[in-house]
N, C-alpha and C positions, 0 to 999 in steps of 0.2 A: 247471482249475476250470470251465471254459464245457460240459463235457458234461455237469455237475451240475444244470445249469439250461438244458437246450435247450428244457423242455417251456415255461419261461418265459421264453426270449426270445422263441420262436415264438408264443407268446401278447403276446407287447408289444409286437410288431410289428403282429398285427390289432389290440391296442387305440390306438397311436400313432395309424394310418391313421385309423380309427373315429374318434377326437376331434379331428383334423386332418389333412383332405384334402393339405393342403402339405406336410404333416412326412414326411420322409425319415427311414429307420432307418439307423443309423450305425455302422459297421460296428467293434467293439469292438477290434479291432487299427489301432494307431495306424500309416499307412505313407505315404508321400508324399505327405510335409502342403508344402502353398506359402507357404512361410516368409516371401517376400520379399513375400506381398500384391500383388501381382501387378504388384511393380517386376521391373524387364526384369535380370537375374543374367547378365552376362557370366564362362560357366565359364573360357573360357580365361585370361582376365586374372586369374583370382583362381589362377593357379598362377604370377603372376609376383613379383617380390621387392617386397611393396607399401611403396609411400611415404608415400603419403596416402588421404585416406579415396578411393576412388574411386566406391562407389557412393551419394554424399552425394544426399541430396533436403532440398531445399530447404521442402520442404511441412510436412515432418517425420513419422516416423510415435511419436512422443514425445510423450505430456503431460507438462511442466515441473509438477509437483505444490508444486515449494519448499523450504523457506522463501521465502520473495518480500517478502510485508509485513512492518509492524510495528505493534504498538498505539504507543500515547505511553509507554507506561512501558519502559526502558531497558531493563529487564531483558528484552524480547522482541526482542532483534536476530537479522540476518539471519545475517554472516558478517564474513569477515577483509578490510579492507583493507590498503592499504599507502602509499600517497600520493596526495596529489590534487593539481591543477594550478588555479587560475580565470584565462580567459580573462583579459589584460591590456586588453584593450579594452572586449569584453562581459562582463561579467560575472554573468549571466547564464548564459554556458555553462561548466560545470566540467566537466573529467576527474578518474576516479577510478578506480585499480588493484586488482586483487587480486593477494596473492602465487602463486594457485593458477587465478582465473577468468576472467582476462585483462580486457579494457577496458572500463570503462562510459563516458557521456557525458551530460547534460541539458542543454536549451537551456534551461530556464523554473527554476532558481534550486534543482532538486531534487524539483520536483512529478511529473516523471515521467525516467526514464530511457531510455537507449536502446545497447544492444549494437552494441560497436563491429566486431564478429566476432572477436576473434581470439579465441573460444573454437571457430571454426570450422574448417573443411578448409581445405587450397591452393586448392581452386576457389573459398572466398570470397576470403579478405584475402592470399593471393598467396604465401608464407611457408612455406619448408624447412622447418617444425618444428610440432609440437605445441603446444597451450594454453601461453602465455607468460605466467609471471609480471612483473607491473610493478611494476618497481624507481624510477623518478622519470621526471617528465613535464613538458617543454616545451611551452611553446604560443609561437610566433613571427609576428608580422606582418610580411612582407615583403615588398616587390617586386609588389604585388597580390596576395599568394596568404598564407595562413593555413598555417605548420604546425605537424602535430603532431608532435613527436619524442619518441620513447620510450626508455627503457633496460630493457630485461627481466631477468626473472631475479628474485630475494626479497631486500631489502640487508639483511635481518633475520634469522630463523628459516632462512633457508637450505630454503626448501621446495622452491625452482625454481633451477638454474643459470642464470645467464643465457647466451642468445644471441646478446646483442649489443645494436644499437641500427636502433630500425627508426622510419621516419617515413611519413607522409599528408599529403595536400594537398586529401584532396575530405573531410573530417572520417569519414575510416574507411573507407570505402567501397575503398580500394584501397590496399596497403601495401607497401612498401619494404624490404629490408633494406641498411645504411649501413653497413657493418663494414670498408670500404676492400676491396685484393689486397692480399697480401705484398710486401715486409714489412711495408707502411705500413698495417696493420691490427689491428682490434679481434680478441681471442678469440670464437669462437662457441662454445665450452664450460667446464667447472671452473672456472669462475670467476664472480665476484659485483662489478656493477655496484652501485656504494652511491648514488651521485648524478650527475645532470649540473648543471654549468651554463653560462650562455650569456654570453658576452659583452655588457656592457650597450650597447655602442653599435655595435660592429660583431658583425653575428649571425651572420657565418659563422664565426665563431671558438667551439669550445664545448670545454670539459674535461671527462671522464669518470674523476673516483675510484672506483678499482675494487680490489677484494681482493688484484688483482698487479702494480699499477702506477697511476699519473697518465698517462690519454691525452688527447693534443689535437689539434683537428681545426683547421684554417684554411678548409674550403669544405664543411662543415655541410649548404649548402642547396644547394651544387650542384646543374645543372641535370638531368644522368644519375647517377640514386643511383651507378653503378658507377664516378664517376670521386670519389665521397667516401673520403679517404683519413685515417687516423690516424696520430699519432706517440707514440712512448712516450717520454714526459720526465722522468720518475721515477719509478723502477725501485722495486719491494720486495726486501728481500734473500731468497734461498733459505730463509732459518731465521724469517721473519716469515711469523706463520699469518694473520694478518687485513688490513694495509693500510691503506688510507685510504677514509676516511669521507665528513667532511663539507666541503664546499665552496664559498667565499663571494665574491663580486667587491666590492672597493669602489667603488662607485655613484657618485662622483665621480673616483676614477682610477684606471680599469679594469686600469691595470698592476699595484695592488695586489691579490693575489690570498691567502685564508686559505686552512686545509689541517690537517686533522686525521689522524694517524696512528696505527695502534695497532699495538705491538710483542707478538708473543705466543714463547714458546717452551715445548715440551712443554705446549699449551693453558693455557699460564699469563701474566698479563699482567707483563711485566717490563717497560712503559715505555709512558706517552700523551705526543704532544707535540703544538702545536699550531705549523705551519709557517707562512711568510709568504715571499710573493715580490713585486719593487716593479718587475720588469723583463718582467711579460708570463707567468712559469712559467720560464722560463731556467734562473734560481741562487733557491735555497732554500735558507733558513734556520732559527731556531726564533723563534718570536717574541719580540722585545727583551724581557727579565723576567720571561718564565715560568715557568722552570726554579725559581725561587723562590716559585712563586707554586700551578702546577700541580702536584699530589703525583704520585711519582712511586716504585714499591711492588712490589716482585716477587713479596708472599705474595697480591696481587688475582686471583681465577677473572675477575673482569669487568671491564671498564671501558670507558665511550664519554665521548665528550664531543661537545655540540651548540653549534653557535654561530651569530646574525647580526650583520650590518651594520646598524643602525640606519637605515631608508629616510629617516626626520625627522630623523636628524643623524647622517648619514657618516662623521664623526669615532668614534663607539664602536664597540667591537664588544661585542656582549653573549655569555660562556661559559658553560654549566651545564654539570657532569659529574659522572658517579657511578660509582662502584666497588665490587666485593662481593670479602668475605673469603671465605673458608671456616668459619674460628671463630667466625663470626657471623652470625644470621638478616639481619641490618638492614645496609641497604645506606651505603659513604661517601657525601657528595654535597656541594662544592661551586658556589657562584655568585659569579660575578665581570665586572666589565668592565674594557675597556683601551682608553683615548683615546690612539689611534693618535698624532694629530698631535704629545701632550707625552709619547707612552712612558710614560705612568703604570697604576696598576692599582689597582682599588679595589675589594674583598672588599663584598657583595652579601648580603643575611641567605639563607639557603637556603630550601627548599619543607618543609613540615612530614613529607610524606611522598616518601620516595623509593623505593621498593618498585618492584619488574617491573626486567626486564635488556631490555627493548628500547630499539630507536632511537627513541625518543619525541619526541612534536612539542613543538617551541618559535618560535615567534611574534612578532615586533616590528611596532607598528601600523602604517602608513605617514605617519600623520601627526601620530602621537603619541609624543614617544618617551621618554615616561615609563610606556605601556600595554605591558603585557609579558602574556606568555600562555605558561605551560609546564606540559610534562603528563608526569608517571610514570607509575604507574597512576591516581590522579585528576589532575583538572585544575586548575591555577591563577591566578590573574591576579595582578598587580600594578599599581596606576594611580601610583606613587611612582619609577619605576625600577627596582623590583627591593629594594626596603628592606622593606617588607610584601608580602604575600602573604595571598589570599582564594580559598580553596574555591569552584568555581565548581561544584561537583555541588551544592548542598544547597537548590537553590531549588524551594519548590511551586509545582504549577501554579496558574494563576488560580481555577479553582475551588475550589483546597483540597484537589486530589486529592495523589496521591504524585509522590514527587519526579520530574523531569522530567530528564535530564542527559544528558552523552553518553555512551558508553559508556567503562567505567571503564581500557580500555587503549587509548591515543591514539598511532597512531603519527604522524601529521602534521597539522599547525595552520598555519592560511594566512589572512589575512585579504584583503579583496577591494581593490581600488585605492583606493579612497578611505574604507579604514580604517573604514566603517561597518558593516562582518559578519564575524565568522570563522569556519571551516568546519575542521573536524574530520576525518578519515581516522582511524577507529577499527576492535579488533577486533568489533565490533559493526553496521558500514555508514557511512554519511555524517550527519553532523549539522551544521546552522548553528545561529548564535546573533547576532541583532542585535546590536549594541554599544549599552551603557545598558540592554538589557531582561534582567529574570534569568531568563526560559525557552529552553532547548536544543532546537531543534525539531527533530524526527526526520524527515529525510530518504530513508530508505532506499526510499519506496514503489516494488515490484514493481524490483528489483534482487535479480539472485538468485546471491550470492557465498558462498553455505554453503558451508566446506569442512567436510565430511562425516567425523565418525567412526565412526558405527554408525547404523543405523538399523534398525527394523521398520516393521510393518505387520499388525494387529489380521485372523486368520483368523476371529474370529467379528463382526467390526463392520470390515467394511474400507474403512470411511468416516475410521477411525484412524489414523494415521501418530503416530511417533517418530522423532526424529530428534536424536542426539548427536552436539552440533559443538564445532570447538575455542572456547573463551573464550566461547562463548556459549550453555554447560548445553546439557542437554536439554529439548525442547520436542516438546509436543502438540498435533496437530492435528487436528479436525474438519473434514474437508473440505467439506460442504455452510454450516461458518459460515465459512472462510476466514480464520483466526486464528489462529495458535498462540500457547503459552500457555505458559511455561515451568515444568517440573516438577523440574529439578534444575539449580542452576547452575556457577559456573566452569567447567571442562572438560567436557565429554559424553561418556564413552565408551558401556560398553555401556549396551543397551537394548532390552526385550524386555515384549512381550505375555502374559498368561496367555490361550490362548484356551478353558480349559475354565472360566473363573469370567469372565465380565463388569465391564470395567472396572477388572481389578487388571492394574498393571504396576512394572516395574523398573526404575532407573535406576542407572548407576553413573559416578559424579561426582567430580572434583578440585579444590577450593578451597584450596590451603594444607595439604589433608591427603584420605585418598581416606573415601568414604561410599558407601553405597548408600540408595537411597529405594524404599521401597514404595507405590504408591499404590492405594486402594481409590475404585471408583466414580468414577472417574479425578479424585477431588478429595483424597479423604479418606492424609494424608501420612502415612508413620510413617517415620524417620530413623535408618538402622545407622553410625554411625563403626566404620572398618576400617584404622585405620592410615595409612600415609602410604608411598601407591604412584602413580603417576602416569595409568598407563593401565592398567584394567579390560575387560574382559568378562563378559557372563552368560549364561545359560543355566538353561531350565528343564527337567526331566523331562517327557519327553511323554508317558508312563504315568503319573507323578502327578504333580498340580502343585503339591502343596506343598511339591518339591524343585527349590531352585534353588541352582545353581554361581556362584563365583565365580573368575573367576582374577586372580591380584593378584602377580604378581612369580616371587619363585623360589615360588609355592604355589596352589593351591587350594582354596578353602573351599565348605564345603557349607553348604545350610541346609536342613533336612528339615519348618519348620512354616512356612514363608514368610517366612521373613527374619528372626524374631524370635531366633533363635538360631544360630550360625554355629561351625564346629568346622572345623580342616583336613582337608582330605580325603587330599592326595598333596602334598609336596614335591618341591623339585630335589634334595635328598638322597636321598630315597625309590628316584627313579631312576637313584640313582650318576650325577651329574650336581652340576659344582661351580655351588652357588650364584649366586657372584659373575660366572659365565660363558655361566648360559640363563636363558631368562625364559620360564615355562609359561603360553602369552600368549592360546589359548584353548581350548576343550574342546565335543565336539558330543556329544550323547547320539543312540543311532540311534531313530527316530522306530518299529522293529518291534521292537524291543525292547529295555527300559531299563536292565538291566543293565549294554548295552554303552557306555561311554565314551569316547574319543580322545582324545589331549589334540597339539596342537599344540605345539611348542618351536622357539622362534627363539633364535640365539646371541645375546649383547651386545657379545665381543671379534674380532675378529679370528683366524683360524686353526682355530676351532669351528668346527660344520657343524648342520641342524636333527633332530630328530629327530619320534618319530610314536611314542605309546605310545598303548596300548590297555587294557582290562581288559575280561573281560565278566562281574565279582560286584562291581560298586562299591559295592551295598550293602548288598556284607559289612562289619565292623570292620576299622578301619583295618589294622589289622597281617595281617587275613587278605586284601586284596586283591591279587590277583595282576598285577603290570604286565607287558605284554610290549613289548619294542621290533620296532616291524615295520615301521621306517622303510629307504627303498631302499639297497639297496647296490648296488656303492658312492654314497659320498651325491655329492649335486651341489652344484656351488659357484656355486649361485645362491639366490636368496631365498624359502622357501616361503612364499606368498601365501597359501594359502587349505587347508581341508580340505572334503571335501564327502561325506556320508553317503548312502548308498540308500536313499528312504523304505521299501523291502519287503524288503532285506535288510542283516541289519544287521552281515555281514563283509564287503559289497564296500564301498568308498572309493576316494576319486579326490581328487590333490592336486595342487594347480598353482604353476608358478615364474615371477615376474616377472624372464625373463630371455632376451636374443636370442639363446641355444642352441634349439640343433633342436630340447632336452626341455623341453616347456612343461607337456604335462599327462599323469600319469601313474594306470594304472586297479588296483586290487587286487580281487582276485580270493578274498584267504583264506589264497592260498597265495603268490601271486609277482607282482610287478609288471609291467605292461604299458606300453608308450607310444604312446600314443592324438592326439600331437598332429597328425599328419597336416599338410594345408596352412597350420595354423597357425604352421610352420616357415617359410615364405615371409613373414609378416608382422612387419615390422619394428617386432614392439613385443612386451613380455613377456606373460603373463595373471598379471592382478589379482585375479579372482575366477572361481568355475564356483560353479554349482545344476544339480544333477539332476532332468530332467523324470519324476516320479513315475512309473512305470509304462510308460515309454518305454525300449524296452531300447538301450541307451548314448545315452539323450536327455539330452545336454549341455548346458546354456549357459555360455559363456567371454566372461571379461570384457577385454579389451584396450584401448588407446587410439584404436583404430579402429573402437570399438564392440564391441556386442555378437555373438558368433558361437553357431550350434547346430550339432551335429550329431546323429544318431540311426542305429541300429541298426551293427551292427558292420562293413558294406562302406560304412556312409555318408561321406564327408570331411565337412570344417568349410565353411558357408559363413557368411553376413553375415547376421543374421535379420533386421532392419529397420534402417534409416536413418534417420537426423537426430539423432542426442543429439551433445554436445558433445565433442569430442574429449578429452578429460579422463578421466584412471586412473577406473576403477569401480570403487572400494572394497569392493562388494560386489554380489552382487543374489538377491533373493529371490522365491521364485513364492507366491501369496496364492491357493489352489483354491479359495477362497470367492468371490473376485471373478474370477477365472482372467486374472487378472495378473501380469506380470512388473514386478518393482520393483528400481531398482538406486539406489546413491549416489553421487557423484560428486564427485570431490577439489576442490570449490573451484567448483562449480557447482548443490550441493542434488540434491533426488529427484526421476526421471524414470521417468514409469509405461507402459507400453505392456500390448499384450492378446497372452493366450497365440495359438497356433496356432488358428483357427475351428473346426475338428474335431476336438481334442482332447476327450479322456473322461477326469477322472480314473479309478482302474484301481479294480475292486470290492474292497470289503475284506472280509474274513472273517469272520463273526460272532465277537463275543468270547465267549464262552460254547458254545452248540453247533450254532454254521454255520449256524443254522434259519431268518434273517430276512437280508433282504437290498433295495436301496432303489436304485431307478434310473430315470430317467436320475440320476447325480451330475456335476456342479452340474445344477440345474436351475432355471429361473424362469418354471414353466409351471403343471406338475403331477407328481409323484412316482408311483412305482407300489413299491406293498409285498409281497414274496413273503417266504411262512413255510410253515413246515412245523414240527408238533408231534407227540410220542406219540401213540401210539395211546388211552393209559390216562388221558389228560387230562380233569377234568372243566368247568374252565371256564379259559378264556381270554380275552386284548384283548390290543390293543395299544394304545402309547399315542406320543403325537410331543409331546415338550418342545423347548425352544427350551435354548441352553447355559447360563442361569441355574437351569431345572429349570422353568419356566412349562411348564403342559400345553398345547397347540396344537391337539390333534384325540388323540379317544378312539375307538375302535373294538369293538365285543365280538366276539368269533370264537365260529363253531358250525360250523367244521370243522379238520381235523387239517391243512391246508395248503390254500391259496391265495390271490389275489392281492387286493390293495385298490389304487384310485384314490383319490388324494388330491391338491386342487385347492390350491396354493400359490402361487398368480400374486399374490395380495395380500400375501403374508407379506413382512415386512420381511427384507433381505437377510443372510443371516446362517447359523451351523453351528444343526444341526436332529440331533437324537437319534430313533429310531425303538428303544422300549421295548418287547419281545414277553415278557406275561408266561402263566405257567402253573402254575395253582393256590395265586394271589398269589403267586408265585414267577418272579424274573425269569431267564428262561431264555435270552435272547439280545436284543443288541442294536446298532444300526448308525447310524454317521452320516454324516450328507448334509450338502449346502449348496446354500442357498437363494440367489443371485444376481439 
């Protein structure tokens, strides 16, 4: 294409000089760009088998964009926690986990937070392993020293394996791993820490219920982490899928120790029981009259049971448990307590609602012990022992505005020593609540624990962000008001920008059943119910936008007028593919031409493998489109992560596997697959995501846990493009040529934006109609320059420059058959820009830019 326009680049080159003695011409082919910004790239080391991030900077070259804050209304949370700790002395300072984000910490009661690192490298917090999920947390006062002891890993949702058990003594700043040698040690994999606890009087003593056993430690706080060592004291059998849970000391004699068990066979609950031992953990029992008391049901999918020791009276223990059938939406659920000292049991009125299958918080005051606190999906108290119950969501705030609460799934409730606060570990961030006041007060400020499931970022307003997380909807952000705002709730999946209409976007959501939301003028709602699938994706047509995809399970729906009406497009049948066995989980349209479709397929069992269908007439009639499968053979037995399309042509693709084989990412061609992973073979982690840099021929970027990697042109390897993001999977990432940024998401860490390569050009595009108009520099945020060329038999012309709602910007008239215009765009707000070339009110060609 560049000999079509020599006569005008050599003209834009004297006019650049001309309007700017500084400005440099740039030379149109993209070629040894300095990726790393001119951190120091040791080549050799990055051909060795890496461990850790090695080329970490500290400075970061990352903006943390969020979620971070929240307003006061609940409905705008950040992300998922999992427990939290309050200091026994200060309280003041809390710990707070994520299943996916690793450690938060505040000194000042939640006004601010502060990162503990382990969302960081080995060079900060010291640790064999990647972003650890926290499963339950210690805090100890010992001997002079303060620590903190952690157990990693998700005791819930199963997001994070744990790795054991790691502690600190300077409050973060340097970490430990505590998992003993053989034999006398802890697992560091496949397996799930559900709680610790610590010995109330002697603190080198602490137990660890875990999904494959009861371990116990006798020297906890040992002086050399390497000489702490574990015992396993009760075992799970081979055929038990889940273990033990929850675990209690009685507070006046520590030899009695409680113990929750759950029995699973073929993922089916065939037994809860709840243990008690009076000699330290030795010999184990079932607790004296349970068996009569506790139900016990082999047709349960679910069942837990939580329980405490009463801190105001030692003597109870308080139990709530709940259980789910299959033949029924509504969950079992009793409450009960048992006075230790007389063996008796006295049945408890239950919670009105018991809805959500997680380990939910339950609460006993320390100085009240008639104040009870349990939470399912909502929350509720009791000031009687457990005989009434009162809705603790439903209070307004002081002014009258809307309700103020914690977020509606709680996984842990903790009140502080003297019984006057409780504090909340929800999937929504932290909340306290005085005791006596009915306001829930939102804690989360600038804690950024989003686990991420989809996100965009607005090409024509890229001051925009979206962002679908789990349990806490979709949410919209304006970056210069620093709020987001939630647009669709429950679950977040996909979520995607129109960028040729202003202000319209999609959302696709799970509450109970799945929906998609429309938004116009990013306020104005409109609501599609679609069934009841769990995770979605969207997509729009980038040739027209009044066609958006949906994919929902084994199928695909279309919508050809924006939402308002929805038909299937392709099934798993369609593709000789059994229903119950793939799930067509999402679909790319190529951005040069619309026809062409992809559709991604992940197995759901066992023994399936993914495949990669194509079509290029999607829209033909259903029955006339042609699918082709042009997935690799033979397939590989790892997980396809990602699909990735060429914005300029629209048969190459490139698909990546999260998995520690050599083949990480492979290129198509049209005709036959290549593998392009290169030194991404040497790094000890799978890829998550890739985007293709527009116009850059094999301009990659790969998403791994080591960060983000690029490479470019066909002799280039992989290297590390920038440092500092958190060590956490990157769900995805996307490049925004409006703002010429790179955007990724991160599992449990929120959205981190960085800037493309400094000399990067997005690549010219072709006039849609006939090649005659053409607009560069693109991006620019200077001044544009306009080349055209018309018939010769033309009798009048202009041009004209809209903005992408259709507002005109600048009109021009023409009185020649081809040449050039300056146009001064330093003040136009940042944004996609159309350049309209008409002739004889007839529009003959036109091109778009973006104003930055």
């Amino acid at each position: 294409m560049k000999y079509q326009y020599i006569e005008f680049i050599l003209f834009l080159t004297s006019i650049l000089l001309a309007v700017d003695g500084n400005c440099q011409y740039v030379n149109n082919s993209v070629t040894e760009i300095e990726f790393l910004n001119n951190h120091n790239y040791d080549n050799k080391s990055s051909s060795r088998h890496l461990q850790f991030f090695e080329y970490w900077d500290e400075n970061g070259k990352w903006e943390e964009i969020g979620p971070l804050t929240s307003s006061n209304n609940s409905t705008y949370d950040v992300g998922r926690l999992s427990t939290l700790c309050i200091d026994p002395v200060n309280d003041s300072i809390i710990l707070v986990g994520s299943p996916n984000g690793g450690l938060y910490y505040t000194i000042n009661k939640g006004d601010s937070w502060i990162n503990a690192g382990l969302d960081r490298p080995k060079e900060i917090h010291n640790l064999d392993m990647f972003t650890p999920g926290i499963a339950s947390i210690i805090i100890i006062h010992y001997n002079g020293k303060t620590w903190w002891i952690i157990a990693t890993g998700d005791k819930d949702q199963n997001f994070n394996y744990s790795r054991g058990v790691i502690r600190s003594t300077d409050m973060g700043k340097n970490w430990d791993l505590i998992n003993g040698s053989y034999p006398d040690n802890l697992h560091d994999n496949w397996y799930y820490i559900r709680k610790l606890a610590n010995h109330p009087v002697d603190h080198n003593i602490m137990f660890a219920a875990t999904s494959n056993g009861l371990y116990k430690s006798v020297n906890v706080l040992a002086e050399h982490p390497e000489d702490v060592s574990w015992s396993l004291i009760l075992e799970v059998p081979p055929s038990i899928n889940e273990g033990f849970f929850d675990l209690e000391f009685h507070s006046l004699n520590p030899d009695t120790l409680f113990l929750s068990r759950e029995y699973r066979a073929s993922k089916k609950v065939v037994g809860n029981e709840i243990l008690w031992s009076t000699d330290g953990g030795i010999e184990w029992s079932l607790l004296p009259g349970s068996p009569s008391v506790l139900p016990v049901d082999s047709t349960f999918t679910h069942f837990l049971s939580i329980f405490e020791v009463s801190p105001a009276n030692p003597d109870v223990l308080f139990i709530y448990l709940k259980g789910k059938k299959p033949t029924t939406p509504r969950y079992f659920h009793t409450h009960c307590k048992y006075a230790i000292s007389q063996n008796s049991w006295i049945q408890l009125n239950t919670l009105k609602s018991a809805y959500g299958n997680g380990r939910n918080g339950y609460a006993l005051s320390p100085v009240d012990d008639e104040l009870l606190f349990c939470a399912t999906i909502f929350t509720y108290s009791s000031s009687d022992g457990g005989y009434t119950w009162e809705k603790e969501n439903d209070s307004l705030l002081r002014d009258g505005k809307p309700k103020n609460n914690p977020h509606v799934d709680v996984q842990e409730l903790r009140f502080n020593k003297d019984g006057t606060e409780i504090w909340a570990a929800t999937d929504g961030g932290p909340y306290m609540k005085e005791i006596g006041d009915t306001i829930w007060q939102n804690k989360v400020n600038n804690i950024g624990i989003a686990k991420v499931m989809r996100f965009d970022q607005s090409q024509a307003e890229p001051e925009y962000f979206l962002f679908g997380g789990w349990d806490v909807g979709t949410q919209l952000l304006k970056k210069e008001d620093n709020l987001w705002t939630q647009v669709g709730g429950g679950d977040g999946f996909g979520c995607v920008f129109d960028n040729e209409e202003t202000g319209t976007l999609y959302t696709a959501n799970y509450s109970g059943y799945s929906y998609v939301i429309r938004n116009k003028n990013y306020v104005d709602s409109s609501r599609y119910e679609m069934g009841n699938f769990w995770t979605s994706n969207l997509a729009i047509n980038p040739l027209d936008h009044n066609i958006v995809y949906l994919s929902q399970g084994d199928q695909i729906k279309c919508s050809k007028d924006q939402g308002e009406n929805w038909y299937t497009l392709v099934t798993a049948d369609d593709l000789g593919l059994e229903p119950e066995n793939y799930l067509l989980y999402d679909m790319h349209v190529a951005e040069s031409n619309g026809n062409f479709l992809y559709i991604r397929v992940v197995p759901v069992n066992e023994g399936t493998h993914h495949f990669i269908f194509r079509t290029g007439n999607v829209h033909a009639p259903r029955h006339l489109i042609r699918w082709e499968d042009i997935s690799p053979y033979p397939a590989l037995e790892a997980w396809l992560s990602d699909l990735e399309v060429d914005g300029l042509n629209h048969e190459k693709i490139w698909i990546s596997y999260n998995s520690l084989s050599s083949s990480k990412i492979l290129e198509y061609n049209g005709e036959k697959w290549i593998d392009i992973s290169g030194k991404l073979q040497d790094i000890n982690s799978g890829v998550h995501s890739i985007v293709h840099l527009k116009g850059v021929d094999g301009g990659m970027f790969a998403g791994t846990s080591y960060g983000i990697y690029y490479k470019e042109g066909q002799s280039k390897d992989w290297i590390l493009y920038k440092p500092g993001l958190p060590n956490i999977v990157p769900v995805d990432i996307k490049i925004n040529y409006s703002a010429s940024t790179i955007l990724t998401g991160l599992d449990g860490r929120g959205l981190w934006e960085t800037s493309l390569p400094d000399n990067y050009i997005a690549p010219f595009e072709e006039s849609e109609l006939q090649n005659s108009i053409l607009v560069y520099p693109n991006p620019s945020d200077n001044y544009v320059l306009i080349s055209y060329r018309l018939e010769p038999d033309v009798q009048k012309a202009k041009i004209e420059v809209t903005d992408i709602s259709g507002r005109v910007c600048e009109s021009r008239q023409l009185d020649s058959q081809k040449g050039l215009l300056l146009i001064v765009v330093q003040h136009w707000r940042q944004g996609i820009f159309v350049a309209n070339l008409y002739s004889n009110d007839l529009s003959v060609g036109r091109y778009k830019f973006v104003v930055k």
